[in-house]
MARBA-3410 file (N, C-alpha, C, O; in Angstrom, 1 decimal):
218
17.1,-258.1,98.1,17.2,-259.6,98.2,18.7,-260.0,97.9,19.4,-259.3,97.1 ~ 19.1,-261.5,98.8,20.2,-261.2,98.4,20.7,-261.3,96.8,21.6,-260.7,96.2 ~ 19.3,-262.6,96.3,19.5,-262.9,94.9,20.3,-262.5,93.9,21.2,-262.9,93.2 ~ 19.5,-261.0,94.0,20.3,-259.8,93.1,21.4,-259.5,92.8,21.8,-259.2,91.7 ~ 22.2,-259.8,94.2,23.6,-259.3,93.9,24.2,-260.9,93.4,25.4,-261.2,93.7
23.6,-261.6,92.8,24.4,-262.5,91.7,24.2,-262.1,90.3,23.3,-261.4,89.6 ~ 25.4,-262.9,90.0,25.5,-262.7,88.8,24.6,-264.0,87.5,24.5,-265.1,87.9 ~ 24.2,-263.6,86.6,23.1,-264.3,85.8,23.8,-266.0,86.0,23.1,-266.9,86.4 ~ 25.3,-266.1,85.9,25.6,-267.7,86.2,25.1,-267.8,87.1,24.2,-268.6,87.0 ~ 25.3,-267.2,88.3,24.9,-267.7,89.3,23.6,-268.4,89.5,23.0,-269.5,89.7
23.3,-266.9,89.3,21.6,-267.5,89.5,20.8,-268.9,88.5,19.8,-269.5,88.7 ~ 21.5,-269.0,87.7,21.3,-270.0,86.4,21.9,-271.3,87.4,21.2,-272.3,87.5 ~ 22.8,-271.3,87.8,23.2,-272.3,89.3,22.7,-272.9,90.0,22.6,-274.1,90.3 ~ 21.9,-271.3,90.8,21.1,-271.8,91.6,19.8,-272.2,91.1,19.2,-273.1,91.7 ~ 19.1,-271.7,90.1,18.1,-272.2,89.5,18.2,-274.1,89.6,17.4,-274.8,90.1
19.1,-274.5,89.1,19.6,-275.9,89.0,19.1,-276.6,90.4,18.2,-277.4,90.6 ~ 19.8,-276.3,91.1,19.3,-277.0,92.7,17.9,-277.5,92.4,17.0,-276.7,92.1 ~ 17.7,-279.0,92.4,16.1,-278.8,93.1,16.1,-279.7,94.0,15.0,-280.4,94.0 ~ 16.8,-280.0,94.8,16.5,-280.8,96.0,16.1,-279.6,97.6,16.9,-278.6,97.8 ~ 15.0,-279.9,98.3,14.4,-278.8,98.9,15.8,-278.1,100.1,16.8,-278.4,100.8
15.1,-276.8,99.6,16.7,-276.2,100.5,18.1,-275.7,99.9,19.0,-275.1,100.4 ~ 18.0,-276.3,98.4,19.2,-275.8,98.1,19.5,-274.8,97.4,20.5,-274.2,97.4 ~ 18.4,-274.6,96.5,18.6,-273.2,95.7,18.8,-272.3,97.0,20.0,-271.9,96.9 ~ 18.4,-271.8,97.8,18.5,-271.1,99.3,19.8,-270.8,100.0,20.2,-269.9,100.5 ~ 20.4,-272.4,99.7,21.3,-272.4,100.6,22.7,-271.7,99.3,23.5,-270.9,99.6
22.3,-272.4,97.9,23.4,-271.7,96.8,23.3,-270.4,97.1,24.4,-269.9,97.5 ~ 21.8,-269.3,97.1,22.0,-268.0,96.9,22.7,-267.2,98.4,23.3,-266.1,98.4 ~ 22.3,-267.9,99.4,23.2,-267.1,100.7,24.5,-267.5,100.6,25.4,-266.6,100.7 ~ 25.0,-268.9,100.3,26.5,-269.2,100.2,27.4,-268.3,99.5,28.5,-267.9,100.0 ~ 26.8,-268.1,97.9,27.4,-267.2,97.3,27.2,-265.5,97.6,28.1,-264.7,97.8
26.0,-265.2,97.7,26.2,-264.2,98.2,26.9,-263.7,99.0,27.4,-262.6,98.7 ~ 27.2,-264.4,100.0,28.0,-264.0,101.3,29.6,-263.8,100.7,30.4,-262.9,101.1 ~ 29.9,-264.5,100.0,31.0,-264.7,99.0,31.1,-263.2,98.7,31.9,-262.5,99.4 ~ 30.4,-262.5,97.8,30.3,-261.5,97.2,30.4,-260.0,98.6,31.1,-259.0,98.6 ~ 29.7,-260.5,99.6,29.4,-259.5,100.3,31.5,-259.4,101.1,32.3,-258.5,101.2
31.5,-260.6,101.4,32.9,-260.5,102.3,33.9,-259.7,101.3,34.4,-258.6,101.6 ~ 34.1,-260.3,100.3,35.0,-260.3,99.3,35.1,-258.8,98.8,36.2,-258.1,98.6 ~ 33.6,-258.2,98.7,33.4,-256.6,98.3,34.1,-255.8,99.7,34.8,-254.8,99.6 ~ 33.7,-256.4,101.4,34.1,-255.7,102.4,35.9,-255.3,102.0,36.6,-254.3,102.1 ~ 36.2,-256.4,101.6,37.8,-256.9,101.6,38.3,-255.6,100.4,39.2,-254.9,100.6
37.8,-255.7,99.4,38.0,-254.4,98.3,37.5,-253.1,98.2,37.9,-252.3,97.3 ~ 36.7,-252.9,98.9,36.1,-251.8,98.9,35.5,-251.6,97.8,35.8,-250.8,97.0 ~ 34.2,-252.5,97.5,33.5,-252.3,96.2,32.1,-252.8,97.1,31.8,-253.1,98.2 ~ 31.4,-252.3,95.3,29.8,-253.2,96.2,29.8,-254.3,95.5,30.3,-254.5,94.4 ~ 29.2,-255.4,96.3,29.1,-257.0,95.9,28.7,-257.5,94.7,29.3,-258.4,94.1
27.4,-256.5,94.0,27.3,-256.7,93.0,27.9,-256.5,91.7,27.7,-257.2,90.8 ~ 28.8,-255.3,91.7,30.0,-255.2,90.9,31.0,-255.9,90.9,31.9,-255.4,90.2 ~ 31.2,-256.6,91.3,32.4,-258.1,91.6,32.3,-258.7,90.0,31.2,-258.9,89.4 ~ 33.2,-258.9,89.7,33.0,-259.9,88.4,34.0,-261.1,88.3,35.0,-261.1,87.7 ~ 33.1,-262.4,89.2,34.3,-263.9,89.3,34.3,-264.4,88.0,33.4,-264.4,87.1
35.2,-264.8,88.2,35.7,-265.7,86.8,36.0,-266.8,87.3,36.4,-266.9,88.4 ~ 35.8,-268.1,86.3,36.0,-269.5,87.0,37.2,-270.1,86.0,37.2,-269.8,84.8 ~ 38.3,-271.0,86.7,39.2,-271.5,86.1,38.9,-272.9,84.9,37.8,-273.2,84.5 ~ 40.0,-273.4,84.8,39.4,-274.4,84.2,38.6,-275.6,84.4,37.7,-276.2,83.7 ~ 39.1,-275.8,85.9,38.1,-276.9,86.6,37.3,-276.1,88.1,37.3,-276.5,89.3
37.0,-275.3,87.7,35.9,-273.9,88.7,36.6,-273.5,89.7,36.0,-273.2,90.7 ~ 37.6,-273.4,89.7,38.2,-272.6,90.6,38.0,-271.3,90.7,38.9,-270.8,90.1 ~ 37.1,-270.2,91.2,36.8,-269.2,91.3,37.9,-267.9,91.5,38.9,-268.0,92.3 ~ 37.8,-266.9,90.9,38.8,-265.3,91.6,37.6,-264.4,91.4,36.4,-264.6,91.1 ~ 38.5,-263.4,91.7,38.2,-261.8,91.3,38.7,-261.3,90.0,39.8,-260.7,90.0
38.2,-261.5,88.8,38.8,-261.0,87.9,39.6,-260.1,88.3,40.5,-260.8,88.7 ~ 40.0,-259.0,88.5,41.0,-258.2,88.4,41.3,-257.9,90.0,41.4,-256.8,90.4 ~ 41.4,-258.6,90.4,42.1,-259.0,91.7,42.4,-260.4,92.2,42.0,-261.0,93.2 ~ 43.3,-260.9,91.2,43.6,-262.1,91.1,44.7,-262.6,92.9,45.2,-263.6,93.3 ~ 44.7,-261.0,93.6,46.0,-261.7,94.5,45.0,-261.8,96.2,45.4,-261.9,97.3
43.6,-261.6,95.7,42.7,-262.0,96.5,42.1,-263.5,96.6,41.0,-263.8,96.1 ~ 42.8,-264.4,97.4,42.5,-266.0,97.4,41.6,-266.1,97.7,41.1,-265.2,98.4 ~ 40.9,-266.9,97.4,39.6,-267.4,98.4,39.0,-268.9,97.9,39.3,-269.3,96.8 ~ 38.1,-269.6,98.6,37.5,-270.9,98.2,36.4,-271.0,99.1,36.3,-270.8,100.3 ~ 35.4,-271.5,98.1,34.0,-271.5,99.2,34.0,-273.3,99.2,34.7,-274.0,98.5
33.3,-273.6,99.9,32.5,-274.9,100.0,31.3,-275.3,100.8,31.3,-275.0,102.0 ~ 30.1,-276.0,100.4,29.5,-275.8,101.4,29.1,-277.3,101.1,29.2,-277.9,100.0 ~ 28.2,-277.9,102.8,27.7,-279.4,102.5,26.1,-279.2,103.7,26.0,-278.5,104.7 ~ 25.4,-280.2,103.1,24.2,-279.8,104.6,24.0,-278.6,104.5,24.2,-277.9,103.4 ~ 23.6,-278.1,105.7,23.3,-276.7,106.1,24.5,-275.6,106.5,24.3,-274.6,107.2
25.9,-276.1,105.9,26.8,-275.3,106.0,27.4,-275.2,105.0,27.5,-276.0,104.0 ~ 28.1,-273.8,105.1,28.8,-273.4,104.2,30.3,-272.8,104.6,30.2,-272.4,105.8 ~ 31.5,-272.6,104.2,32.9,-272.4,104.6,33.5,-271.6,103.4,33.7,-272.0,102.2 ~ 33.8,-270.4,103.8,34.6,-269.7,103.4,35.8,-269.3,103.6,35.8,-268.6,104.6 ~ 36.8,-269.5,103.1,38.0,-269.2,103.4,38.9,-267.5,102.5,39.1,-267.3,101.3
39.2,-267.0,103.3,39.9,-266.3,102.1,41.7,-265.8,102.9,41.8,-265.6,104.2 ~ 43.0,-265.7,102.1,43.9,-265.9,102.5,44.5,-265.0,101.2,44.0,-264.5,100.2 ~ 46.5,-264.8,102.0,46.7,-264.0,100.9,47.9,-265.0,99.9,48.8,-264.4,99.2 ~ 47.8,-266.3,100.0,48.0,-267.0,99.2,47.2,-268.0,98.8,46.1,-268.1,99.5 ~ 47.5,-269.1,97.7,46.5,-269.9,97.1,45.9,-270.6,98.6,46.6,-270.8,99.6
44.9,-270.9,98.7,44.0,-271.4,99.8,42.8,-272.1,99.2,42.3,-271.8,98.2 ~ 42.1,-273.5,100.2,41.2,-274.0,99.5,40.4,-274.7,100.8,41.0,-275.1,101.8 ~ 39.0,-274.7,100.7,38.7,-275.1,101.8,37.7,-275.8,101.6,36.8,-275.2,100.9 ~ 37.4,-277.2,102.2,36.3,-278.1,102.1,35.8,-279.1,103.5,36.4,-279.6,104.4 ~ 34.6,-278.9,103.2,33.6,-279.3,104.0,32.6,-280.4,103.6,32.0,-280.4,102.5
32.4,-281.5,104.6,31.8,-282.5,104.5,30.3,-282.6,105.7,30.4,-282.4,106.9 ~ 29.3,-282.9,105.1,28.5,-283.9,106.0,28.4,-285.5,105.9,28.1,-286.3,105.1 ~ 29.0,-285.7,107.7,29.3,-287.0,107.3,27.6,-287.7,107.4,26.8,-287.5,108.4 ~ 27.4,-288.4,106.1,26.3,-289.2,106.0,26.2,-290.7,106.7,27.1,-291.5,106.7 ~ 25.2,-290.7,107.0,24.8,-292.2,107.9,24.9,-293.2,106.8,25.5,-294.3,107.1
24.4,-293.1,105.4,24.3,-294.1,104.5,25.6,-294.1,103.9,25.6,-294.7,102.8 ~ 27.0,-293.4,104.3,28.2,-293.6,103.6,29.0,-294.8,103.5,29.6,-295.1,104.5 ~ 29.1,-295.7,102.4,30.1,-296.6,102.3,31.6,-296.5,102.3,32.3,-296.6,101.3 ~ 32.1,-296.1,103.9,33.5,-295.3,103.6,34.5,-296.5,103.5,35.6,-296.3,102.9 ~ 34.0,-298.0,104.2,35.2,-299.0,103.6,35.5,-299.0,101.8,36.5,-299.1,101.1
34.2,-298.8,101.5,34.0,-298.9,100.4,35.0,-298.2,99.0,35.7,-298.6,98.1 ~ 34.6,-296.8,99.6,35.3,-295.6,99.0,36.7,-295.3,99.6,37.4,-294.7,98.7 ~ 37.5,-295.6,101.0,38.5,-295.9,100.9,39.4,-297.1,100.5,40.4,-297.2,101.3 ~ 39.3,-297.8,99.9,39.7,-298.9,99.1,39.6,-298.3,98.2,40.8,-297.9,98.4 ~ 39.3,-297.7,96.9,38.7,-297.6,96.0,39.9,-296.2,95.5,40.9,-296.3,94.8
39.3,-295.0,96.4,40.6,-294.1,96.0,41.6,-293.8,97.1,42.3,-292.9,96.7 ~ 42.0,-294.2,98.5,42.6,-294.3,99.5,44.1,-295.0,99.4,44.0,-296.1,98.9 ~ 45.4,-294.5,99.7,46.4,-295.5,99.8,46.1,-296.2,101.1,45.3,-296.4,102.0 ~ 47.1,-296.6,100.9,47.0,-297.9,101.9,46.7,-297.5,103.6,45.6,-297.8,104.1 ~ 47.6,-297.0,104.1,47.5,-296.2,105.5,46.1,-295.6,105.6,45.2,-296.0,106.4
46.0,-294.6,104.8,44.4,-294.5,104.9,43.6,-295.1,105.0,42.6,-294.7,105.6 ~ 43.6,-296.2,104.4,42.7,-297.3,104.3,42.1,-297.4,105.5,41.0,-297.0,106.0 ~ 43.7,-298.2,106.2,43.2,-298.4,107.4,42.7,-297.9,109.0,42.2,-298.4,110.0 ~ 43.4,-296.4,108.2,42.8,-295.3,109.4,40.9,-295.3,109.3,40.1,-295.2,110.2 ~ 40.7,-295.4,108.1,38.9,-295.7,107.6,38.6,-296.8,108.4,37.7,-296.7,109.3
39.3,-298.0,108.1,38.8,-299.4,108.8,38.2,-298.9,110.3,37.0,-298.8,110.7 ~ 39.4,-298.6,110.9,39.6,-298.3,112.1,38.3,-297.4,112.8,37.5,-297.8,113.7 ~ 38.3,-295.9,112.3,37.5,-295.1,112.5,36.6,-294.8,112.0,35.9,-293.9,112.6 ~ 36.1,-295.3,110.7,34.7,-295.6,110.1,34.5,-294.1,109.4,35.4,-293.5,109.0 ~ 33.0,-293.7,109.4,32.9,-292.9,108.4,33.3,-291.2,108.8,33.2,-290.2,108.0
33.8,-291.0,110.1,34.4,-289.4,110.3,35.6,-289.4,110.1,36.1,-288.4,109.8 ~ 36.6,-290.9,110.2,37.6,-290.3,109.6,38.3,-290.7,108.2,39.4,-290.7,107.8 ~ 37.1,-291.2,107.4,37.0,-290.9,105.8,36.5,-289.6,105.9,37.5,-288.9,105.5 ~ 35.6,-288.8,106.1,35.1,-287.2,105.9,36.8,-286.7,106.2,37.4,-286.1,105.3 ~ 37.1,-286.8,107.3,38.6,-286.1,107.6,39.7,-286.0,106.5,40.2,-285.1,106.0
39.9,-287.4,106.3,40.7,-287.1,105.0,40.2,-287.0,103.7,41.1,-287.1,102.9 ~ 39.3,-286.8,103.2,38.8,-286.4,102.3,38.7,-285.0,102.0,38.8,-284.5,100.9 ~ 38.5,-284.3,103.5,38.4,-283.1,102.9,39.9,-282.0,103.2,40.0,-280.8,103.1 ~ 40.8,-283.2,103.5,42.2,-282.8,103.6,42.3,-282.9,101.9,42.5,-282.0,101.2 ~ 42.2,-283.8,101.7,42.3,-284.0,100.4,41.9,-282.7,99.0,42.5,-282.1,98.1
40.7,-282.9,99.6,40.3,-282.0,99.0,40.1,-280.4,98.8,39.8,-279.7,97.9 ~ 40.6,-280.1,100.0,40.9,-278.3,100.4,42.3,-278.4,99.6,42.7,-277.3,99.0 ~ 43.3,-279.6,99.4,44.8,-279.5,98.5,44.0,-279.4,96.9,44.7,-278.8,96.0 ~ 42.9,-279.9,96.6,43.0,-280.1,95.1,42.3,-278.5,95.0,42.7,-277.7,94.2 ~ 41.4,-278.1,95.8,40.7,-276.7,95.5,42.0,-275.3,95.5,42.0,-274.5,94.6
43.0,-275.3,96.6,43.9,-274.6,96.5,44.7,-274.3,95.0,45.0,-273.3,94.2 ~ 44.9,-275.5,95.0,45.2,-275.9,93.5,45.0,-275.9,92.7,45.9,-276.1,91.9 ~ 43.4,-275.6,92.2,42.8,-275.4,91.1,42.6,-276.8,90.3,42.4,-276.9,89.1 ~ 42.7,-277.6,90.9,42.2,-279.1,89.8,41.8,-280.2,89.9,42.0,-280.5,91.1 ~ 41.4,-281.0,89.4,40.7,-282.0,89.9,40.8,-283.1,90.9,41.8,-283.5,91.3
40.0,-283.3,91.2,40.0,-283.9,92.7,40.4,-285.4,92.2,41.1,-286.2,92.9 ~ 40.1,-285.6,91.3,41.0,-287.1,90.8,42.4,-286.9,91.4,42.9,-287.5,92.4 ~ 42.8,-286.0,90.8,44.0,-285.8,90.9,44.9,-285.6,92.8,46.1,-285.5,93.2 ~ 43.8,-285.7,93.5,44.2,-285.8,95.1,43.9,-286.9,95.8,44.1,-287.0,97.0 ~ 43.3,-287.8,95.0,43.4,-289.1,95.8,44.5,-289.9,96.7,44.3,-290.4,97.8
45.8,-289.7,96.0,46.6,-290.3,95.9,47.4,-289.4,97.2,48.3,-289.9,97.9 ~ 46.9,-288.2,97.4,47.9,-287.5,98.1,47.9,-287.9,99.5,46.9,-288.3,100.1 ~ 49.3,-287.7,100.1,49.0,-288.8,101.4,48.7,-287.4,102.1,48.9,-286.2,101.8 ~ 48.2,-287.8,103.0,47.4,-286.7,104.0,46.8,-287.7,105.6,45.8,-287.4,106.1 ~ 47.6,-288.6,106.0,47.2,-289.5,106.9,48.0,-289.1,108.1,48.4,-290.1,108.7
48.4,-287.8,108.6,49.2,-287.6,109.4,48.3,-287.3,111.1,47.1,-287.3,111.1 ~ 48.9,-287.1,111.9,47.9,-287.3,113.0,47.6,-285.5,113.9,46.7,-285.3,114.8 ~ 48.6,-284.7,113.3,48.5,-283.4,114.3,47.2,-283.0,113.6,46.5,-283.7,112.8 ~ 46.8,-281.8,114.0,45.6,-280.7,113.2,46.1,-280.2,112.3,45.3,-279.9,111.5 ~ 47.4,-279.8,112.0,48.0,-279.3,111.1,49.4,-279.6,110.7,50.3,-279.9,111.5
49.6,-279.7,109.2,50.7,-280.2,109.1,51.0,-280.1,107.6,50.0,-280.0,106.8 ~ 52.4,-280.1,107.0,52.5,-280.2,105.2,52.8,-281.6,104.7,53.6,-282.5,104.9 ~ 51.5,-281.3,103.8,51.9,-282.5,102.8,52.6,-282.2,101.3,53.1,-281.1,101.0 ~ 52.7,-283.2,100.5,53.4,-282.9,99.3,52.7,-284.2,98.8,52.4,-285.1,99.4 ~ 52.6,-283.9,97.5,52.2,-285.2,96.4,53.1,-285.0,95.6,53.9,-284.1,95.6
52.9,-286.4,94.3,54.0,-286.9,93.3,54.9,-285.4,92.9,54.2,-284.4,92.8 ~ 56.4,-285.3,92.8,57.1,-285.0,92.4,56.5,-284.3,90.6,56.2,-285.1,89.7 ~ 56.5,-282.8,90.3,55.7,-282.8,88.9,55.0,-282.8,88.9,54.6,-282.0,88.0 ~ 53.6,-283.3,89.8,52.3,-283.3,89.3,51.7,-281.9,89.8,52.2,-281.3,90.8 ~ 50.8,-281.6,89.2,49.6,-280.9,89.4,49.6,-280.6,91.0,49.7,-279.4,91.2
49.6,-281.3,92.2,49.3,-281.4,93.1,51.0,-281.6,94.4,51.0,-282.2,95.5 ~ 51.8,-281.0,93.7,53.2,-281.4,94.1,53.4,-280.5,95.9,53.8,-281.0,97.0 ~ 52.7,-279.3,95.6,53.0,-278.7,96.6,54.2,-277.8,96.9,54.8,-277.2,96.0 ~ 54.7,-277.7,98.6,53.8,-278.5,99.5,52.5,-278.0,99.9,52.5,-276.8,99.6 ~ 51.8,-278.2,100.3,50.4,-277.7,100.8,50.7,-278.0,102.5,51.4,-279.0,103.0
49.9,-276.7,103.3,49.8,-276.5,104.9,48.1,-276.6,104.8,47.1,-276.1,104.3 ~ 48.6,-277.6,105.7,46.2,-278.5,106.0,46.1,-278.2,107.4,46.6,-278.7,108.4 ~ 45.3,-277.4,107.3,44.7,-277.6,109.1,43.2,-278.0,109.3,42.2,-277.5,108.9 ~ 43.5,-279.0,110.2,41.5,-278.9,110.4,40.8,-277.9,111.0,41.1,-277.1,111.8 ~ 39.6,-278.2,110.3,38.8,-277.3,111.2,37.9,-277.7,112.2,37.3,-278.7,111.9
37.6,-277.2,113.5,36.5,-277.6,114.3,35.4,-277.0,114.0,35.1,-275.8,114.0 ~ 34.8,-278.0,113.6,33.0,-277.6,113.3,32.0,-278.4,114.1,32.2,-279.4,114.8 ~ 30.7,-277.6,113.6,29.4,-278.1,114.3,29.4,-279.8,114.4,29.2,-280.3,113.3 ~ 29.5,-280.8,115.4,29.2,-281.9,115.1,28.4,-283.0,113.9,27.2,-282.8,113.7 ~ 28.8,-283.7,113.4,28.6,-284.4,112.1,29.3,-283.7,111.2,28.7,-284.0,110.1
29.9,-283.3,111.0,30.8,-282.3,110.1,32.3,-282.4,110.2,32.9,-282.0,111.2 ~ 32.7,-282.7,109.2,34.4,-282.6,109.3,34.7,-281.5,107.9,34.0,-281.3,107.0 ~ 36.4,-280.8,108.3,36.6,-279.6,107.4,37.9,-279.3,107.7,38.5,-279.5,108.7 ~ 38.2,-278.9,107.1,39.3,-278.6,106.2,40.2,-277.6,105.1,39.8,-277.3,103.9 ~ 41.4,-277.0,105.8,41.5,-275.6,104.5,43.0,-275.7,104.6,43.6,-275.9,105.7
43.5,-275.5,103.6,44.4,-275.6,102.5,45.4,-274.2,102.0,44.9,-273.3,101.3 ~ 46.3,-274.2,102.3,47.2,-272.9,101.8,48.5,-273.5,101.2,49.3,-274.2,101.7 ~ 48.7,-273.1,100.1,50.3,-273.5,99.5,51.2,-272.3,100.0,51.2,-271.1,100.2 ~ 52.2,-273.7,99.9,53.4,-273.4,100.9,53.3,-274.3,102.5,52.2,-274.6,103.0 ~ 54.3,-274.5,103.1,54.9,-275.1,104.5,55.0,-274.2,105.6,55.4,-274.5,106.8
54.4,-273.1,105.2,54.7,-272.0,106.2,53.3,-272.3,107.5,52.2,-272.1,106.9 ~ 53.1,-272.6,109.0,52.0,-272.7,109.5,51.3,-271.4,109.7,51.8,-270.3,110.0 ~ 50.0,-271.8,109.4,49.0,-270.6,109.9,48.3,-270.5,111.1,48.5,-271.3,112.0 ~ 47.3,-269.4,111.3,46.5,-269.4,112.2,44.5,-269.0,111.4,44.1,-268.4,110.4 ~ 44.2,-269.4,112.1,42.6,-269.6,111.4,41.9,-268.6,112.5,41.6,-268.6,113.7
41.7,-267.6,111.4,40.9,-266.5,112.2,39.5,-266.7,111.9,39.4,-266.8,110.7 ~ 38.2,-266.9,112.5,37.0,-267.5,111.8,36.4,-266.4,112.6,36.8,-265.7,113.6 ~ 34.9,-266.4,111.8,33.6,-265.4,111.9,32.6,-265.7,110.8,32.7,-266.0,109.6 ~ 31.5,-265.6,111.8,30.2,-266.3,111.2,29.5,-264.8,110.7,29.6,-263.7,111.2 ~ 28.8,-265.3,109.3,28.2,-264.6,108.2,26.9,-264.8,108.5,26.6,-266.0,108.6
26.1,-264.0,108.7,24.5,-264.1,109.1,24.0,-263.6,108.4,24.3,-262.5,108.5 ~ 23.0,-263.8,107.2,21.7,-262.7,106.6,21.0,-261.9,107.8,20.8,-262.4,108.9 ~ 20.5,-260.5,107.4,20.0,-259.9,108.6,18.9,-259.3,107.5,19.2,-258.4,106.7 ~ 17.9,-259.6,107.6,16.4,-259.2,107.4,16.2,-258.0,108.4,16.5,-257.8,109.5 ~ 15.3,-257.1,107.3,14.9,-255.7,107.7,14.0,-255.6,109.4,13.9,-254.7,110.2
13.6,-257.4,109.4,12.6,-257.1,110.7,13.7,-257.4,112.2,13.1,-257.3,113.3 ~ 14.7,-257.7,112.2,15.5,-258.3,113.2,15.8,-257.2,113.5,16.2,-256.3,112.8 ~ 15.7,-257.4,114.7,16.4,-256.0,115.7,17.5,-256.9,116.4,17.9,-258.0,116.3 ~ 17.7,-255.4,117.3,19.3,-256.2,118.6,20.1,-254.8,118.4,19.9,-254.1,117.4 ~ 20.8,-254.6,119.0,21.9,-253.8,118.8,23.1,-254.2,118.0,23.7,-255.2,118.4
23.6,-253.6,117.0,24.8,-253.4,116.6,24.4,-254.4,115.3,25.3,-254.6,114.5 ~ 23.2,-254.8,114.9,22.9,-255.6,113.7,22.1,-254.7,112.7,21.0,-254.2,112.9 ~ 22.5,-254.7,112.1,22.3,-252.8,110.6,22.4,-254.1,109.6,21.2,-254.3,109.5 ~ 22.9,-255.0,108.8,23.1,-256.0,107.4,23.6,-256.9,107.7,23.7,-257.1,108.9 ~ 24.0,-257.8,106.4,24.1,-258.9,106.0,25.5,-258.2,106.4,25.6,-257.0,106.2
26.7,-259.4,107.0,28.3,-258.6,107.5,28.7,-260.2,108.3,28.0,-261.3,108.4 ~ 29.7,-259.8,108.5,30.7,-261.2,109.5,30.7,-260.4,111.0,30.6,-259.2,111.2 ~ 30.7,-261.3,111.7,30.9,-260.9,113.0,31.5,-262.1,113.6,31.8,-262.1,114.7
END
């Protein structure tokens, strides 16, 4: 099961979920975490021992030069892993969202009105620009409100206040996802990347097909 290959937090984590679907969706999310992460070191998943930062920013204990950030929203989950700081977030955009609301509230100005304009996907969009900069970074999402991120390419560097926590620069690229969904991932430094992506499947003992043997990325 994949349960097992967590660790007692974890599972104490996922215990917590009780809204239907989500303990399920915590124990494959992380798992898969564990499984990629072990492919990447040559270990087994369950010997992995993460450590969380001050405001949960996750590593490899003793492989601290292995980045990575999970996020998941709905029925998805996004993993990023990179060989510098990286952070990656994912939104379901909700029908009941008050995004005039919430961009006034923590949005500069421009933003604002990109929200007015485009309603509640492109509050999801900057939000989770926003937010793949505060996860790269290790700190609180307070702390990226302010960051401007209202630029129009797919990818591009931002920078926030001069000093702070959140200074940068940070390289944001979107991501294209499943419809209703906006996403976002995060690497420090100005240098552009490229987004190599592959989907993580659970593979139960009864599924056949060729070339499917486990739980793996393809």
């Amino acid at each position: 099961m994949l349960e097992e290959l967590l660790d007692p937090d974890e599972r104490a984590r996922a215990d917590r979920g009780r809204l239907p679907g989500m303990r399920r969706r915590f124990v494959l999310a992380h798992a898969a975490v564990r499984i990629v992460l072990g492919e990447r070191l040559g270990r087994p998943p369950d010997g992995l021992r993460l450590v969380r930062g001050r405001w949960g920013k996750p590593s490899v204990a003793d492989a601290p030069w292995l980045h990575f950030s999970l996020s998941h929203s709905g029925d998805l989950a996004l993993l990023a892993v990179a060989p510098r700081p990286v952070g990656v977030d994912v939104e379901l955009v909700r029908p009941g969202l008050d995004a005039d609301r919430l961009a006034r509230r923590f949005f500069p100005h421009r933003e604002r009105e990109l929200v007015a304009s485009g309603g509640r996907p492109a509050f999801a969009r900057l939000w989770t620009r926003k937010e793949a900069c505060v996860k790269a970074a290790g700190g609180r999402l307070t702390e990226g409100m302010a960051l401007p991120v209202a630029h129009a390419a797919a990818q591009a560097t931002v920078r926030g206040p001069a000093g702070g926590p959140l200074t940068g620069p940070w390289r944001v690229a979107d991501l294209s996802l499943p419809e209703g969904y906006a996403g976002s991932v995060a690497l420090l430094g100005d240098g552009p990347f490229a987004v190599s992506s592959a989907v993580w499947c659970p593979v139960t003992p009864e599924t056949t097909g060729p070339g499917i043997r486990r739980p793996g990325v393809k």
